[in-house]
C-alpha positions as CSV (number, residue, x, y, z in Angstrom):
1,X,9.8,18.0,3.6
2,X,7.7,17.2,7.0
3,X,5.5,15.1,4.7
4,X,8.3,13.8,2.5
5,X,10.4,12.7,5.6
6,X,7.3,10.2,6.8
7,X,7.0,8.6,3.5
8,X,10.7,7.9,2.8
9,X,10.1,6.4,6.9
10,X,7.2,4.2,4.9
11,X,9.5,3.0,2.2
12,X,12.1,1.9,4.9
13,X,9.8,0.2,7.5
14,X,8.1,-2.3,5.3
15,X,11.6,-4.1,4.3
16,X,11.9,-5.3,8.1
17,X,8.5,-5.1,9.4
18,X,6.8,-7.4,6.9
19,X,9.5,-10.2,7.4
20,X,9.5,-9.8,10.9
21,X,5.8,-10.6,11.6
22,X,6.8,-14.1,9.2
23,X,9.0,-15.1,12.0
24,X,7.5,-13.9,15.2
25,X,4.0,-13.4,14.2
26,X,1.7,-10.7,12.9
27,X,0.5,-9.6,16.1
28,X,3.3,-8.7,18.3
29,X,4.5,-6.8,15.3
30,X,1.6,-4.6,14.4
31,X,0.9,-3.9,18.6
32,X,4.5,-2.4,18.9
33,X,4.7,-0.3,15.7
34,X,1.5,1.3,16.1
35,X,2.5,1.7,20.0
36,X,5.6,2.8,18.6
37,X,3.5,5.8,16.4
38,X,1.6,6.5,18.7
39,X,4.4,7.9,21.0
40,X,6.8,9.6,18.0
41,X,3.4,11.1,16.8
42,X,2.4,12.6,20.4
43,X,6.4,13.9,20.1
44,X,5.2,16.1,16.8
45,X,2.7,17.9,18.6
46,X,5.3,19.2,21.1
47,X,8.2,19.9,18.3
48,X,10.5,23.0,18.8
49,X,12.3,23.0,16.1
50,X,12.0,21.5,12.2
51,X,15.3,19.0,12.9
52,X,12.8,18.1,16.1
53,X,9.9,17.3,13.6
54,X,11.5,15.7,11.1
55,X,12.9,13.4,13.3
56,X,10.0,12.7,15.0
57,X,8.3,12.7,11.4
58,X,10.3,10.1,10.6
59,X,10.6,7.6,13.3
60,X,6.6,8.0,13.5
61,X,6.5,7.1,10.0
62,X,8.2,3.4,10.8
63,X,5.5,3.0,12.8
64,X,2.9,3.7,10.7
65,X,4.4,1.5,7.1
66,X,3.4,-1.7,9.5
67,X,-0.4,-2.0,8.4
68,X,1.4,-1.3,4.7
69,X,3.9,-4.0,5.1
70,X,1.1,-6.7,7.1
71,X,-1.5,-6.2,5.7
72,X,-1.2,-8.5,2.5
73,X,0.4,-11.3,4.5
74,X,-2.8,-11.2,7.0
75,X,-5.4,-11.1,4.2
76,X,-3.5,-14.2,3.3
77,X,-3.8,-15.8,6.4
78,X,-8.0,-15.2,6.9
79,X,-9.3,-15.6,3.8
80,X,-9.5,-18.1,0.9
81,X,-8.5,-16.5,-2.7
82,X,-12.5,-16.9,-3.6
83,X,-12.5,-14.3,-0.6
84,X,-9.5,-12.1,-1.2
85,X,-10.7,-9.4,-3.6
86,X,-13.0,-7.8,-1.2
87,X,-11.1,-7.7,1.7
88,X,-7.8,-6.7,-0.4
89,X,-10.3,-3.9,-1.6
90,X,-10.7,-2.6,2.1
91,X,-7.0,-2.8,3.1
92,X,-6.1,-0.7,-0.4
93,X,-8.5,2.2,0.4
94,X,-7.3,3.0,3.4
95,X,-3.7,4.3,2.8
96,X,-4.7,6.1,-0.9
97,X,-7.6,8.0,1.0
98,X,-5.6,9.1,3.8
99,X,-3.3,11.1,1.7
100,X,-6.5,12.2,-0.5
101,X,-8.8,13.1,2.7
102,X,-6.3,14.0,5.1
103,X,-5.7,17.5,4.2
104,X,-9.2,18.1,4.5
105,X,-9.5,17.4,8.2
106,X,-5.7,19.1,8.5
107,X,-6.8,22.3,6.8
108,X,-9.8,23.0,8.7
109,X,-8.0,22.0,12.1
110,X,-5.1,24.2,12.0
111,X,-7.5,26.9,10.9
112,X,-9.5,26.9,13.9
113,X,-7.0,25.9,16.2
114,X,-3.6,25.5,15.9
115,X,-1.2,22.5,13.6
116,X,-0.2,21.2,17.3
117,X,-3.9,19.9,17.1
118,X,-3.7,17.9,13.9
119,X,-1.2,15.5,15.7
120,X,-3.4,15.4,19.1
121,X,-6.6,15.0,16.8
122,X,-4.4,11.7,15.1
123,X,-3.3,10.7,18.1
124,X,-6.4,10.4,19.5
125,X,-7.9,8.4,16.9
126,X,-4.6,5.7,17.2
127,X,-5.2,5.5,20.7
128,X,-8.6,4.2,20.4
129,X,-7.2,2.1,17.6
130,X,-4.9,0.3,19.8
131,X,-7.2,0.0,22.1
132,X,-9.3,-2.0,19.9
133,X,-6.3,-3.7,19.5
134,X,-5.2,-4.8,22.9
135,X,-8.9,-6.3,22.7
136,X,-9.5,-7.8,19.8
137,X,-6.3,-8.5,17.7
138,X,-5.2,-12.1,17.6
139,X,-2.5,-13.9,15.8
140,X,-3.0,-15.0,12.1
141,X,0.0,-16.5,10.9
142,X,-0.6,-20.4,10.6
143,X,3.4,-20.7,11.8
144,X,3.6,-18.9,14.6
145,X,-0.1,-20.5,15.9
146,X,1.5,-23.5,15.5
147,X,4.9,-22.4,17.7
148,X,2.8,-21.3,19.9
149,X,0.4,-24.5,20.3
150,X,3.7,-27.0,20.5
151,X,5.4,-24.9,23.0
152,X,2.5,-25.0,25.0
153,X,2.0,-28.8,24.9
154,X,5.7,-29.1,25.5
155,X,5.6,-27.6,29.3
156,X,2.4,-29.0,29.5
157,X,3.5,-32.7,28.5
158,X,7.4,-32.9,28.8
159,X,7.4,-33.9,25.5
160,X,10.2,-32.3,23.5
161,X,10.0,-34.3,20.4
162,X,6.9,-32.1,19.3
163,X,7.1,-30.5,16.0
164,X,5.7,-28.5,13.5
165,X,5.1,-28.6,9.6
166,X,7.3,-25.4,9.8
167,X,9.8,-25.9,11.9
168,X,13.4,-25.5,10.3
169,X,16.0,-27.8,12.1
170,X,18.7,-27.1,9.5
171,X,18.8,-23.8,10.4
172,X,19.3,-21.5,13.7
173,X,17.8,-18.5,15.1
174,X,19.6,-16.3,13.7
175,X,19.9,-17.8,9.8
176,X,16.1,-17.9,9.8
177,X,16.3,-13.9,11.3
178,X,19.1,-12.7,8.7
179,X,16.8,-14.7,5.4
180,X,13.7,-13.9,6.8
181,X,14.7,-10.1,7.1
182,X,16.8,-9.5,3.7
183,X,13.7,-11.5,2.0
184,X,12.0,-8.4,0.6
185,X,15.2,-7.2,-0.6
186,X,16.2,-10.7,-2.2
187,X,12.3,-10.4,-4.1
188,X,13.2,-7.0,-5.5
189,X,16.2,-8.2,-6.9
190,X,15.3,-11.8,-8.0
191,X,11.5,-11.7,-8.8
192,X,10.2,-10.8,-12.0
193,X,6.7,-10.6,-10.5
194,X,7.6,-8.3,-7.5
195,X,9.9,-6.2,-9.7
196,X,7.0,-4.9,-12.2
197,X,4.3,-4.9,-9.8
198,X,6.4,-3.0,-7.8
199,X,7.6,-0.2,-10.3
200,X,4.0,0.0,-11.4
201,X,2.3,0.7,-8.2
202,X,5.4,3.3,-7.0
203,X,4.3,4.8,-10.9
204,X,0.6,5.0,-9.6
205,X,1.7,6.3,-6.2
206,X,4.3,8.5,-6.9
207,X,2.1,10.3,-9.7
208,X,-0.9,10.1,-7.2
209,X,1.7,13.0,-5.0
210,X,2.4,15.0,-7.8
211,X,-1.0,15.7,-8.4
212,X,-1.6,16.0,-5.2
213,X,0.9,18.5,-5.3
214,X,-0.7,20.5,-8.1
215,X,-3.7,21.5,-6.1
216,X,-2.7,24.5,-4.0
217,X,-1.5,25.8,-7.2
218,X,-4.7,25.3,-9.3
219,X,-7.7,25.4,-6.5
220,X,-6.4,28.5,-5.1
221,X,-4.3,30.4,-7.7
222,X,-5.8,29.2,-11.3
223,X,-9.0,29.3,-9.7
224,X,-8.7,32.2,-6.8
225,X,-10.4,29.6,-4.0
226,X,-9.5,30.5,-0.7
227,X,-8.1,27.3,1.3
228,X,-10.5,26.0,2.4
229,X,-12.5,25.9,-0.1
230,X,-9.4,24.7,-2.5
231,X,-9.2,21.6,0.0
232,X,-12.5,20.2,-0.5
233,X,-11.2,19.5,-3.8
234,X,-9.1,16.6,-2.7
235,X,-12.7,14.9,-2.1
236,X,-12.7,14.1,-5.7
237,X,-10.2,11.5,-5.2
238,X,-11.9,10.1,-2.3
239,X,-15.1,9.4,-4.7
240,X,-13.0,7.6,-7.1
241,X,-11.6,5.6,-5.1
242,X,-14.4,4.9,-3.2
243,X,-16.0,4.2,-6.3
244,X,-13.4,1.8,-7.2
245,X,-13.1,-0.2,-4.6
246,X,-17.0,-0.9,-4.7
247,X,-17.3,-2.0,-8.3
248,X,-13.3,-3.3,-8.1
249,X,-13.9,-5.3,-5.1
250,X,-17.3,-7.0,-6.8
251,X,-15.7,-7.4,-10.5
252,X,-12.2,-8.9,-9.2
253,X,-13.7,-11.8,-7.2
254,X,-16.3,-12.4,-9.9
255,X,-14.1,-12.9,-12.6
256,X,-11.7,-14.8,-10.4
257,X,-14.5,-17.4,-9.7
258,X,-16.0,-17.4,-13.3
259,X,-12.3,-17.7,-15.0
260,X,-11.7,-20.8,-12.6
261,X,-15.4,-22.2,-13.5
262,X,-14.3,-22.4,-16.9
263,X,-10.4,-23.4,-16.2
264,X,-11.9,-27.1,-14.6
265,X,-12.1,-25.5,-11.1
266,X,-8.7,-25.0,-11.4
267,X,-7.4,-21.1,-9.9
268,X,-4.0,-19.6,-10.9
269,X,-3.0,-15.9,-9.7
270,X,-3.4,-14.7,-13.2
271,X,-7.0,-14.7,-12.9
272,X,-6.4,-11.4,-11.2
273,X,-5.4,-9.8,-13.8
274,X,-8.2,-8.7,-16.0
275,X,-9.7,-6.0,-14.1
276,X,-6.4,-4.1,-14.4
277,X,-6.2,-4.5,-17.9
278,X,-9.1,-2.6,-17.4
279,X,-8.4,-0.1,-14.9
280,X,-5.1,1.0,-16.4
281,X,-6.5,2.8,-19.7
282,X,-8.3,5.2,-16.6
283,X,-4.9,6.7,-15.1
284,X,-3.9,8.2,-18.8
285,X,-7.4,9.5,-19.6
286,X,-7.7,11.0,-15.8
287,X,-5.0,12.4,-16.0
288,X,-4.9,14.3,-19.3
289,X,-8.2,15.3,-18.4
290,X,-7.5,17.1,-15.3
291,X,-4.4,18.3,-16.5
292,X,-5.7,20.5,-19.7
293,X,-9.2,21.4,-18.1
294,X,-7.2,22.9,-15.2
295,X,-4.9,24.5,-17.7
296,X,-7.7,26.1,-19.8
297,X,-9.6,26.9,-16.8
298,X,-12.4,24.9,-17.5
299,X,-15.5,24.8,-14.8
300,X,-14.5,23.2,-11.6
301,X,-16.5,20.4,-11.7
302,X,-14.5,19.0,-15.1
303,X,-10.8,18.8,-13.7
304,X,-12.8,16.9,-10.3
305,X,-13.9,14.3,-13.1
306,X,-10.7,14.2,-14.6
307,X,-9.2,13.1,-11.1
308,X,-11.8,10.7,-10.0
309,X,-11.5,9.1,-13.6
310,X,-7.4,8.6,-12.7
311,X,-8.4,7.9,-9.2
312,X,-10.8,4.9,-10.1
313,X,-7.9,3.4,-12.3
314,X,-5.2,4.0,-9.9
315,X,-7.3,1.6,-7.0
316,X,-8.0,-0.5,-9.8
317,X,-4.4,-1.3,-10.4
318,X,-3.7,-1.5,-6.5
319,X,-6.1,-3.7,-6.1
320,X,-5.1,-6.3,-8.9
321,X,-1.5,-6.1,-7.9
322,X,-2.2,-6.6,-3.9
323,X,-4.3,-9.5,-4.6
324,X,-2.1,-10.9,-7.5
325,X,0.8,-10.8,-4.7
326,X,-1.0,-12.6,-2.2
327,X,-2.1,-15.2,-4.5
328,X,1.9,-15.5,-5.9
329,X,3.6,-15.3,-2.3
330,X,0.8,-17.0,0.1
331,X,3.1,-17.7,3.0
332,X,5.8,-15.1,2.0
333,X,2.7,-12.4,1.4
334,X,3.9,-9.8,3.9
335,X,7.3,-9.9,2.3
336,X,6.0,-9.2,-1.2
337,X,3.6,-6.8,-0.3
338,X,6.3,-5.1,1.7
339,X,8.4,-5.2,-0.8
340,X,6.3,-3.1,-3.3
341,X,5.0,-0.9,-0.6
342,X,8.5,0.2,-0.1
343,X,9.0,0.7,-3.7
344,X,6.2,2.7,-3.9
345,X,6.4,4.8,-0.9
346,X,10.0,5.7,-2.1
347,X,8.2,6.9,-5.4
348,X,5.9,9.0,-3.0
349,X,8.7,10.9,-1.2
350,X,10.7,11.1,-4.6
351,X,8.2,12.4,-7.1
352,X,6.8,15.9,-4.7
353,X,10.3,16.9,-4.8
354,X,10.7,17.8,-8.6
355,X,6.8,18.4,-8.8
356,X,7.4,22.6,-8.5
357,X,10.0,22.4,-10.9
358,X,8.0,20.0,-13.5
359,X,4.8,22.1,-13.3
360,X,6.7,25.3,-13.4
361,X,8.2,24.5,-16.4
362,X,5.6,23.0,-18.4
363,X,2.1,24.0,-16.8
364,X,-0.3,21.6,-15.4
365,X,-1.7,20.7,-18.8
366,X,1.5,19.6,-20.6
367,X,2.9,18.2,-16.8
368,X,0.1,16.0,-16.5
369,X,0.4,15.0,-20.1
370,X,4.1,13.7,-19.4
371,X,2.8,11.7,-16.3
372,X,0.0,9.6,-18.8
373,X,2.6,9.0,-21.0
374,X,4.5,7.3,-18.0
375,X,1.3,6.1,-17.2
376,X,1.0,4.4,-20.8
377,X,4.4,3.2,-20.7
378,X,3.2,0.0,-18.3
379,X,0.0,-0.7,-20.1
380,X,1.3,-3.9,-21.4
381,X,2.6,-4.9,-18.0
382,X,-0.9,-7.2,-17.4
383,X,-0.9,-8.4,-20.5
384,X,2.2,-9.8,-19.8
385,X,1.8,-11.2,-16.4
386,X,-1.9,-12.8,-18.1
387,X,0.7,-14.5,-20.6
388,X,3.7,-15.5,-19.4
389,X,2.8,-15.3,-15.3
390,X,2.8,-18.9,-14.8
391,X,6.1,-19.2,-16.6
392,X,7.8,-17.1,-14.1
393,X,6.2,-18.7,-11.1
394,X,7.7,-22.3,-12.4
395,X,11.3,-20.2,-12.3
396,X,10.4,-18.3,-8.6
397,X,11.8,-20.2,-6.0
398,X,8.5,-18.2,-3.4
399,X,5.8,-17.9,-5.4
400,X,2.7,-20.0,-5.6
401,X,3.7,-24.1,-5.7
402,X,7.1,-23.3,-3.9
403,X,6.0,-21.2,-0.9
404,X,4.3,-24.1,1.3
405,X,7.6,-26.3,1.5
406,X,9.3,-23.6,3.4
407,X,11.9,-22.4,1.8
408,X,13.5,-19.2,1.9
C-alpha cells in the first residue's frame, strides 16, 4: 500500500500540474513540486506510524508526477519534431527504470542500514537535483516568455497597449485558470487520440507492476534466491529498456524523417507510428515467455529474456505514444501527456492490488498468459491511428492545425 498510495498521488498530480505550467510557465511549476517532494519525502524518513507514511507517501507523490505531467509539453517547447524522438526517448526511460532499478538500491540499503535511509539516500539525490535547478532551469513555454518580455517593456516603456500572439482578452484570469485546469480531463473525455493512447500505455504500465509484483514470489520462492540476490533480477528490465530506448530513439526519428522525404517534405504525427506497430508484437511474446519459463522452472537466465523481450516492447510503445502526443497537442503537450500519465499511473496503483489474487489462482505461467492476451487486445490500436489519425485530428478541436490559434 506505501507504494500504491504514491502512484494513485501520480495519477492525480498530472491532471493540475500539466495545465498549470500552460498558464504560468514550466518553470515555476517544476521548482515548487519538486521543492514540494523534497520536504514530504524528508517527512517519510521520520514516519511513526503507517497513517503517518501514507500520508506523507502521498503528498510526496504530487510532487514527484510533475516531471511526468511536464515533461512532454517541454520536449515540445526545445525541440523541432525532426528532434523529438531522441529526447522523448530520454524523458521515457527515466520513470519505467525507476520502478525497475529502484528496488535494487532499496534492497541493499535497508539491508545494511535501516529503510529510514532509503528516503535520506533519495533525498539526497533531489536536493542536488534542485540545486541544479535553481541554477540552470529556465522557462520554455513560448507563452509565458512572451508575458514575461511584454510585461517587462510595459514598466520599462509606459506602454500598455503591448500584446502578445497569446494573449486572450475575451477571457479573465480565472476562465483561462478553470479551462486551462479541467483541460486534461475535457481530452480524456472528448479525444479519441488521448483516449487510446492513454488506455494503452496504463495497459503497458499497469502490467509492467504486476510483473513486477511476481518477482519476490518467483526469484526467491520458485527459485530459493535469497533477496538479494532475487533483486538483481529486476536488472533485466533495466537492459530492455535501455536497449530500447537506444535502437527506439535512432529508428523513430529515422523513419520520421524518411516517411516525410517521401510525403513531399510534408510531416504529420502519424509518421510516429511505425515503430510501435513494431514494438507491440514484443509485450505478448515477453510476457508469455517469462511467464511459463518461470512456471516450469526453466534456467534463470530464460525468464530474464522473457522480461527484457516485454521490456523492449513496452518502451517502444511509450516512446511512440509520447512523441505521437506531442506532435498531436504541440502547445497543449503537457495537458495530453498529463492526461495519459494519469491514466496510466491509476493502472499502476490498480493492477498490484489483484496481482496476489491473480497469480495465486492461476500460477505465473497461465497469469502472464492472461496479461498478453490484454496485451494483444490493442495490437490494432497503431494500425488505426496510421489510418484514420488524420481524420480525427480534422474533428479535434487541440490537436495539430487547431492548437496554435489558441483555443481551449
Amino acid at each position: 500500500m506505501v507504494l500504491s498510495i504514491f502512484v494513485l498521488a501520480y495519477a492525480i498530480g498530472p491532471l493540475f500540474l500539466g495545465p498549470l505550467s500552460e498558464i504560468s510557465g514550466r518553470q515555476p511549476i517544476l521548482q515548487l513540486s519538486n521543492i514540494w517532494f523534497l520536504i514530504f519525502n524528508i517527512a517519510c524518513s521520520q514516519a511513526h506510524t503507517k497513517t503517518q507514511m501514507l500520508v506523507f507517501r502521498f503528498f510526496a507523490g504530487l510532487g514527484g508526477s510533475a516531471p511526468l505531467a511536464i515533461g512532454g509539453g517541454v520536449i515540445s517547447d526545445l525541440f523541432t519534431p525532426d528532434q523529438r524522438g531522441l529526447a522523448t526517448s530520454l524523458y521515457t526511460l527515466a520513470p519505467l527504470t525507476g520502478p525497475a532499478l529502484g528496488p535494487i538500491a532499496g534492497a541493499w540499503i535497508a539491508q545494511r542500514t535501516s529503510w529510514r535511509w532509503v528516503f535520506y539516500a533519495t533525498s539526497i539525490a533531489d536536493g542536488l537535483i534542485q540545486l541544479a535547478g535553481f541554477l540552470w532551469l529556465r522557462e520554455t513555454y513560448a507563452p509565458r516568455i512572451l508575458a514575461n518580455k511584454k510585461a517587462r517593456l510595459i514598466k520599462e516603456t509606459g506602454n500598455s497597449k503591448l500584446y502578445t500572439p497569446f494573449d486572450r482578452p475575451d477571457k479573465t484570469l480565472a476562465n483561462i485558470i478553470i479551462h486551462g485546469l479541467l483541460r486534461p480531463l475535457k481530452f480524456l473525455a472528448t479525444e479519441p487520440i488521448v483516449q487510446v493512447c492513454a488506455a494503452y500505455m496504463a495497459v503497458l504500465y499497469g502490467v509492467m507492476y504486476l510483473t513486477l509484483a511476481t518477482f519476490p514470489t518467483v526469484w526467491t520462492i520458485k527459485y530459493g534466491e535469497s533477496t538479494g540476490i532475487g533483486g538483481l533480477h529486476y536488472l533485466s528490465l533495466g537492459i530492455g529498456f535501455t536497449i530500447g530506448t537506444q535502437l527506439g530513439a535512432r529508428l523513430i526519428d529515422y523513419i520520421y524523417r524518411r516517411l516525410k522525404e517521401r510525403n513531399g517534405g510534408v510531416a504529420n504525427p502519424e509518421m510516429r507510428i511505425p515503430l510501435m506497430m513494431l514494438t507491440c508484437l514484443f509485450v505478448p511474446i515477453g510476457l508469455v515467455l517469462y511467464g511459463w519459463t518461470a512456471e516450469k522452472h526453466v534456467f534463470w537466465l530464460v525468464p530474464d529474456i522473457g522480461v527484457a523481450i516485454y521490456a523492449f516492447g513496452t518502451i517502444g510503445g511509450f516512446l511512440s505514444i509520447q512523441t505521437y502526443l506531442i506532435d498531436n497537442y504541440q502547445m497543449y503537450a503537457a495537458s495530453a501527456v498529463g492526461a495519459g500519465a494519469s491514466l496510466r499511473s491509476l493502472a499502476g496503483f490498480g493492477f498490484p492490488l489483484f496481482a496476489t489474487s491473480m497469480f495465486d489462482k492461476l500460477g505465473v505461467g497461465w497469469g502472464n498468459s492472461v496479461l498478453a492476451l490484454v496485451a494483444l487486445a490493442f495490437l490494432p490500436a497503431p494500425y488505426l491511428f496510421y489510418t484514420y489519425g488524420s481524420l480525427m485530428r480534422e474533428h479535434s478541436k487541440f490537436a495539430k492545425g487547431h492548437a496554435a490559434t489558441g483555443k481551449a
